[in-house]
C-alpha positions in Angstrom: 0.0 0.0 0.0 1.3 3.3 -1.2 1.8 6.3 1.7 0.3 9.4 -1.0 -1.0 9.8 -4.6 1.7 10.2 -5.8 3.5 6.9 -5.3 3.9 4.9 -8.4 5.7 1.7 -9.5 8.5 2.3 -12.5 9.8 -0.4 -14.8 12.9 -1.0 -16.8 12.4 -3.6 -18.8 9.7 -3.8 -21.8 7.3 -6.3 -23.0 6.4 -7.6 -26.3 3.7 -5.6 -27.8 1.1 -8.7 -27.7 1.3 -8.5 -24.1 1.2 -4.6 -23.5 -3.0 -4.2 -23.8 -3.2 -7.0 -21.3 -0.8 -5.2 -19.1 -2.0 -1.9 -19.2 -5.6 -3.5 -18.3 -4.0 -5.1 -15.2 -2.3 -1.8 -13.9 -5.1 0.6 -14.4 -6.7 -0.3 -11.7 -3.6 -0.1 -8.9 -2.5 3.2 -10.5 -6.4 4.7 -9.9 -6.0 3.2 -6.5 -2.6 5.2 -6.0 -0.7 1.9 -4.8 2.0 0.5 -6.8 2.5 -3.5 -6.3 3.9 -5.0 -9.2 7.8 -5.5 -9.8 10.4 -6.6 -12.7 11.6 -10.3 -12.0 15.1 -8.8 -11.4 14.6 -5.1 -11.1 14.5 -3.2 -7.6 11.4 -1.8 -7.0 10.8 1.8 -6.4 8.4 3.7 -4.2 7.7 7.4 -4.5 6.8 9.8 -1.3 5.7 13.4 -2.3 6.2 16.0 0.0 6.6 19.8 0.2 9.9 21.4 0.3 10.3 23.7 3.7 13.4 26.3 4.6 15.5 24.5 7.3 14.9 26.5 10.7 16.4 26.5 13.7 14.7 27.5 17.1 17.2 29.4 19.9 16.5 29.6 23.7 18.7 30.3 25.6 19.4 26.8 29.0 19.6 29.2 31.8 16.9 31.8 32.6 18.2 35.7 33.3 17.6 39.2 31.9 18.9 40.2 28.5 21.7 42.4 28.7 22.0 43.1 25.0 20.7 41.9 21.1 22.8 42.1 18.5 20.9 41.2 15.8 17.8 42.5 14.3 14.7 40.4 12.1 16.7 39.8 8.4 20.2 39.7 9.6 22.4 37.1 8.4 24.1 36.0 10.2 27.5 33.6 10.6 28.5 30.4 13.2 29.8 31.4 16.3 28.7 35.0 16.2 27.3 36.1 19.5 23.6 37.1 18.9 22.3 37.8 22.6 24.1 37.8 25.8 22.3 37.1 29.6 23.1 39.8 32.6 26.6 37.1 34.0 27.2 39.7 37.2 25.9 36.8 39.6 27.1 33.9 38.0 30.8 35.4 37.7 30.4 36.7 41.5 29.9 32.9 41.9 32.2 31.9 39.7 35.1 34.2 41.4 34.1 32.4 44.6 33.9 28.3 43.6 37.7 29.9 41.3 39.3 31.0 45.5 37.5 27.5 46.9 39.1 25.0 44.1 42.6 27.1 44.3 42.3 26.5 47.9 41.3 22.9 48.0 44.4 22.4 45.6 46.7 24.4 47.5 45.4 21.8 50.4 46.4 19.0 48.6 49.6 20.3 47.5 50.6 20.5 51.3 49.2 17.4 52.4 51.5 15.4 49.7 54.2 17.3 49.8 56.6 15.8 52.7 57.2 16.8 56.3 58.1 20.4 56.3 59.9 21.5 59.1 58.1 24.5 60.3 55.4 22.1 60.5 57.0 20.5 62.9 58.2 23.3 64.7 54.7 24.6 65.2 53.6 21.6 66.4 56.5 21.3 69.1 55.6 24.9 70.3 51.8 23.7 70.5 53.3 20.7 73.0 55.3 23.2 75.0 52.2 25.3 75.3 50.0 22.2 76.4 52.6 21.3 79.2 53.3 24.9 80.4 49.0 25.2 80.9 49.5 21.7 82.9 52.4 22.7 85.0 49.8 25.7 86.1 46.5 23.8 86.4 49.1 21.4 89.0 50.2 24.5 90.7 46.6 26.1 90.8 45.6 22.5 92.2 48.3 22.6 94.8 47.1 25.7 96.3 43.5 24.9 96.8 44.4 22.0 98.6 46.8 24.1 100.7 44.3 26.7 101.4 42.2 24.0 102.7 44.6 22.3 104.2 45.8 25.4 106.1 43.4 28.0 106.6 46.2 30.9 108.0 48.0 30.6 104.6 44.1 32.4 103.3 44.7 35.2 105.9 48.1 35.6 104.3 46.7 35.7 100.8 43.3 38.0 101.6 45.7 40.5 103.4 47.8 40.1 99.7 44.6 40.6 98.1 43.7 44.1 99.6 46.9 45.8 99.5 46.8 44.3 95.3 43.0 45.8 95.1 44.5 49.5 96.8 47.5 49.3 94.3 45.5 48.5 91.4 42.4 50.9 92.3 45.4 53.9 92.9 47.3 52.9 89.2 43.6 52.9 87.7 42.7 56.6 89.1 45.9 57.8 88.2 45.3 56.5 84.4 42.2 57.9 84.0 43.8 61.7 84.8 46.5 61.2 82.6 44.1 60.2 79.7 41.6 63.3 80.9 45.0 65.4 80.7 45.9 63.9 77.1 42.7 64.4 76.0 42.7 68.0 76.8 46.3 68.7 75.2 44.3 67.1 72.1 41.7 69.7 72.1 44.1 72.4 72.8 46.0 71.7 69.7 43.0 71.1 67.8 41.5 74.3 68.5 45.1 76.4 67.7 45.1 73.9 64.7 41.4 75.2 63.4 42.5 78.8 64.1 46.4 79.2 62.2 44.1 77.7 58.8 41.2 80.2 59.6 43.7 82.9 59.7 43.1 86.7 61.7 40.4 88.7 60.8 41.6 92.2 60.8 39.8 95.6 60.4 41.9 97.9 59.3 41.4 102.1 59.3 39.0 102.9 56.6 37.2 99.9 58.1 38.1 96.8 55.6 38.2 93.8 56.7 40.9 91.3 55.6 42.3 87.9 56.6 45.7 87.4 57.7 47.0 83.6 57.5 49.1 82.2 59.4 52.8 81.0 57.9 52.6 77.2 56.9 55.2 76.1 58.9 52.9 77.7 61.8 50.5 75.4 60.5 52.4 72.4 59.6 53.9 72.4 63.2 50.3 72.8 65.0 48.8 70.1 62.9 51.6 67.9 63.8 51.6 68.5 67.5 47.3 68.2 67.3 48.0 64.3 65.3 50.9 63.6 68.1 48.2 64.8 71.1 45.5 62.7 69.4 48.0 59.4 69.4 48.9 60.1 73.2 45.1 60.7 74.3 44.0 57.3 72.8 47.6 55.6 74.4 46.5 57.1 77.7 42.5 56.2 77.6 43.9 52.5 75.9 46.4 52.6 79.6 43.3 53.5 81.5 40.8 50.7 80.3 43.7 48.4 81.0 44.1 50.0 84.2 40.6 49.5 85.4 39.9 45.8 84.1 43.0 45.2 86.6 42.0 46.6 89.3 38.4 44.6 88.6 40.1 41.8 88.2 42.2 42.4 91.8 38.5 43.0 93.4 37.2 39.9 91.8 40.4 38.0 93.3 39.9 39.5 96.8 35.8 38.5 96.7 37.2 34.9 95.8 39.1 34.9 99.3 36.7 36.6 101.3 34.1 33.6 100.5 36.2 30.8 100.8 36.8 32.3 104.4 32.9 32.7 104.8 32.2 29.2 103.7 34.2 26.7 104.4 32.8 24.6 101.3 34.0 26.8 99.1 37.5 25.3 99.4 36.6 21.7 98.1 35.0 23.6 95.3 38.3 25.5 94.3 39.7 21.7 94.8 37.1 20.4 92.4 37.4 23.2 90.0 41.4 22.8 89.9 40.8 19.4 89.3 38.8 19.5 86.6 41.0 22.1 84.8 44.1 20.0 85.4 42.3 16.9 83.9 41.5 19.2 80.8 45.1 20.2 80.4 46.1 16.7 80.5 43.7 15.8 77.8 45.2 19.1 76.0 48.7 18.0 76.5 47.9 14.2 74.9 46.4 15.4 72.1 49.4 17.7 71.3 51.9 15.1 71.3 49.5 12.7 69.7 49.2 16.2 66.9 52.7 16.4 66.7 53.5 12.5 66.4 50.7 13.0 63.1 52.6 15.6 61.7 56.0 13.6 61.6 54.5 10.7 60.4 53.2 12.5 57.5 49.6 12.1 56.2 47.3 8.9 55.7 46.0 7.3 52.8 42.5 8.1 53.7 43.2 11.7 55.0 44.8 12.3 51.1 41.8 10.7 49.9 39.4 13.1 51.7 41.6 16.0 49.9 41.6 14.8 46.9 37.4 14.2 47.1 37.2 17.9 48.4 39.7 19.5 45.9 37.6 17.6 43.2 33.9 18.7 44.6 35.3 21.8 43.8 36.6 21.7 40.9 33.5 20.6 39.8 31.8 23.6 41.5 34.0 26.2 39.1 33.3 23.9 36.6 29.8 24.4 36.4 29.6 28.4 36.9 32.1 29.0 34.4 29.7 26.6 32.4 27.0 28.8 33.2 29.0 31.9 32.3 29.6 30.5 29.0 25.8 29.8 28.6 24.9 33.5 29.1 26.0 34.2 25.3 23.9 33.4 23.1 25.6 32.2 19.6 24.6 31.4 16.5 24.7 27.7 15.8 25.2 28.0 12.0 25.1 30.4 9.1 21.7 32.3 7.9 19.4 34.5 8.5 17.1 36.4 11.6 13.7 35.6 10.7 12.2 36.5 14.0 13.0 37.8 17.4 10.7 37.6 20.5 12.6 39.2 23.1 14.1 42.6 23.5 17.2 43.8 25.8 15.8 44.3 29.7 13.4 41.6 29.2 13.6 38.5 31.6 13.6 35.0 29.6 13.1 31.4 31.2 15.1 28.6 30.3 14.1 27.0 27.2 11.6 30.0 25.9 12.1 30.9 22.4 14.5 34.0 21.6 15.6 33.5 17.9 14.5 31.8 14.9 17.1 31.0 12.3 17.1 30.0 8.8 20.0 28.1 7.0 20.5 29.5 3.2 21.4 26.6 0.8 19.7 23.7 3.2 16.0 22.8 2.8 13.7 19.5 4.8 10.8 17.8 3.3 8.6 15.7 5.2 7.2 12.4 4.3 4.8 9.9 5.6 5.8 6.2 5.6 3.5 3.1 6.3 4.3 0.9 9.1 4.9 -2.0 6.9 7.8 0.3 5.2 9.3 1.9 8.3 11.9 -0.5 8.6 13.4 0.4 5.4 14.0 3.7 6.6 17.7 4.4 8.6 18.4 7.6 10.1 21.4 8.9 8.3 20.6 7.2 4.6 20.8 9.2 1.5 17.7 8.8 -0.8 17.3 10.2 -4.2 14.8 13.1 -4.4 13.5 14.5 -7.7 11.2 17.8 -8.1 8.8 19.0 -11.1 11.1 22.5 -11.4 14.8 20.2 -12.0 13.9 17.4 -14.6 16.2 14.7 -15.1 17.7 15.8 -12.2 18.2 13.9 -8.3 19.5 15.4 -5.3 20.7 13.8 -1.9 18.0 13.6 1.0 19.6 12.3 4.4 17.2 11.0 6.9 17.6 13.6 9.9 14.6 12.0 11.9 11.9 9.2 12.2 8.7 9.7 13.8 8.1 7.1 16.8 4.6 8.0 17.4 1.8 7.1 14.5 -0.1 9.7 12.3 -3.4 9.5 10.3 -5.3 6.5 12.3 -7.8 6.1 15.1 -7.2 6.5 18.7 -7.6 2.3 18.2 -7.6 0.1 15.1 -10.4 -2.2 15.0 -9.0 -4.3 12.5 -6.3 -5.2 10.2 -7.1 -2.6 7.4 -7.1 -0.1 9.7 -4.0 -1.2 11.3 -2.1 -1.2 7.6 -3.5 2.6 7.3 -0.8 3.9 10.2 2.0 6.0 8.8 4.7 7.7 10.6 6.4 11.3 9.4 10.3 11.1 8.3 12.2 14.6 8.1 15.3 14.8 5.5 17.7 17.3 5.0 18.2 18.6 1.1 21.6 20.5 0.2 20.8 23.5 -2.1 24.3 24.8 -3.3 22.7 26.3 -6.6 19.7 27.9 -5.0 17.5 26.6 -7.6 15.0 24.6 -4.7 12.2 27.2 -3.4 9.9 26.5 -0.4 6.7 24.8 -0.9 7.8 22.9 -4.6 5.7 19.8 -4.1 8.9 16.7 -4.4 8.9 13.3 -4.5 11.4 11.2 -2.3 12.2 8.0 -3.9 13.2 4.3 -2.0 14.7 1.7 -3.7 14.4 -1.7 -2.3 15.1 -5.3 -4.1 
């Protein structure tokens, strides 16, 4: 069964004239039907598929959604491959592209270190972290030690409460003393600020005949005063940094003395200092271990499975860059091929989704036709295969149609055959591609698409 009208059967070889009447009476019938059935003994047979010649077209939209920064092409423009039509506001993506750049160089720069061998400032750090550890032990034991003494031997917390108190007077005495010396610095900064203001405002003078004129002062007047006002300004904010300093002492003196004074009040107060000192010399000790145990890590060099995690993190993000500088390059709209603008549906400032339409393209010198195959013949059909195509305006003449695409979805039927005639009625749509060098194909030109099979 033949997919059009136009299908027909063609035959090579000739009969004897006694049998051409009887032929001609046995084909009339198929040709009036528009299917084609009978073949040559050895020739191939040939089936014809008309369709109508269209422009190749190509659709653009853009994968990411943003606002159009800027079009540079207009409706009729031709166009060539590669030329950037449209480009997408990028500020965001390459702020996040600058970012995922500093995270991978890091990761990397991780990785680097981690394989690289024992470096010996590592090593040295880690030594100075040990030293630190032990020196915060040796003072957790000492800090021990005393609580139990001062519960042990409750004269020694006469000795230190009396301690307390003259630390407190001294501290309180230092503090008062700051805070006038930064009062006093602060006013030698205003002093010099205000002769400062007054050598660049110059002397207003009235002279005789009552005009009144400015006299400045000399500039290395000036120069000297605005020195001496930034010197005053540097030794106020010394002497108020002295006085803070000053009185956090002498709070922390008082604090020290209330310490005493309620251990003496309550004499539970001194297993609490004990449990306290405890506690912070079992901490230390835990500090201390895991110091050497740092330091031991560090000679050692790294494991397999910490350069493993490295390697897994410096890869996540090189993965990361990856995909915003992917993004970046998505933002630019280009064109895919040579032709020409036929329509644009977007202007600059206008936001566009991912996927919607901007552009419509057509390729010069390329041209599709579609066809409709019946299921029984959709085999014969390959995606890629050069058939011959002929049209009414080029006689004598074929050209090359490659397959581009075949239809999986049926066209022309009922939602559900009934029965086998109905079934043999389904035909699917193939697209092919026709080259036009010479220009001499035009759209609509009805064509016919010829298959040859044995």
């Amino acid at each position: 069964m033949c997919s059009s009208p136009m299908s027909r059967t063609v035959f090579s070889n000739p009969y004897s004239a006694i049998r051409i009447p009887l032929l001609i009476l046995t084909l009339v019938p198929i040709l009036l039907t528009g299917c084609t059935t009978v073949q040559g003994a050895s020739e191939p047979q040939e089936r014809r598929f008309t369709g109508f010649l269209e422009n190749e077209t190509l659709v653009l939209a853009p994968e990411i959604s943003g606002r159009i920064l800027a079009m540079a092409v207009e409706e009729g423009d031709e166009v060539q491959a590669g030329e950037e039509l449209a480009r997408l506001d990028d500020s965001y993506i390459r702020l996040q592209l600058a970012q995922a750049e500093a995270q991978a160089a890091r990761a990397e720069a991780e990785l680097a270190q981690l394989k690289a061998a024992v470096r010996p400032e590592d090593v040295v750090v880690a030594e100075a972290r040990v030293r630190q550890a032990q020196a915060a032990l040796d003072a957790a034991d000492i800090a021990l030690a005393d609580a139990i003494e001062l519960r042990d031997h409750p004269q020694e917390l006469e000795v230190q409460i009396a301690q307390a108190r003259a630390a407190l007077k001294e501290a309180q005495a230092h503090a008062r003393a700051a805070q006038h010396q930064a009062r006093a610095a602060e006013l030698e900064m205003q002093m010099w600020g205000e002769i400062a203001r007054d050598l660049a405002n110059g002397v207003t003078v009235t002279l005789p005949d009552g005009t009144v004129v400015t006299v400045g002062a000399p500039p290395e007047k000036k120069q000297q005063a605005n020195t001496q006002w930034n010197l005053a300004s540097q030794k106020a904010w010394q002497a108020w940094s002295q006085a803070k300093q000053a009185k956090n002492a002498a709070a922390q003196a008082q604090a020290a003395l209330d310490d005493l004074l309620r251990q003496k009040e309550n004499g539970q107060e001194g297993e609490a200092q004990i449990v306290a000192a405890t506690n912070a010399r079992n901490q230390a000790a835990a500090a201390l271990k895991q110091a050497q145990a740092a330091l031991e890590a560090v000679k050692a060099g790294p494991s397999r499975e910490q350069i493993a995690a490295a390697e897994a993190v410096a890869a996540q993000a090189r993965a990361a860059r990856d995909a915003q500088a992917t993004a970046l390059a998505k933002t630019r709209i280009l064109a895919p091929a040579d032709g020409v603008i036929l329509e644009r549906y977007f202007s600059p400032g206008e936001v566009i989704a991912s996927g919607q339409q901007l552009l419509r393209l057509t390729r010069p010198g390329r041209m599709t036709i579609t066809i409709y195959a019946p299921a029984s013949m959709i085999d014969d059909f390959r995606v890629g295969d050069i058939l011959p195509l002929e049209v009414d305006s080029a006689p004598g003449r074929e050209y090359g149609a490659r397959i581009l695409a075949i239809s999986d979805q049926p066209e022309f039927t009922m939602r559900q055959s009934q029965n086998i005639a109905e079934r043999a009625a389904v035909v699917y749509a193939v697209i092919l591609q026709i080259e036009n060098p010479d220009d001499l194909l035009r759209p609509g030109l009805p064509a016919d698409v010829i298959l040859r099979t044995p």
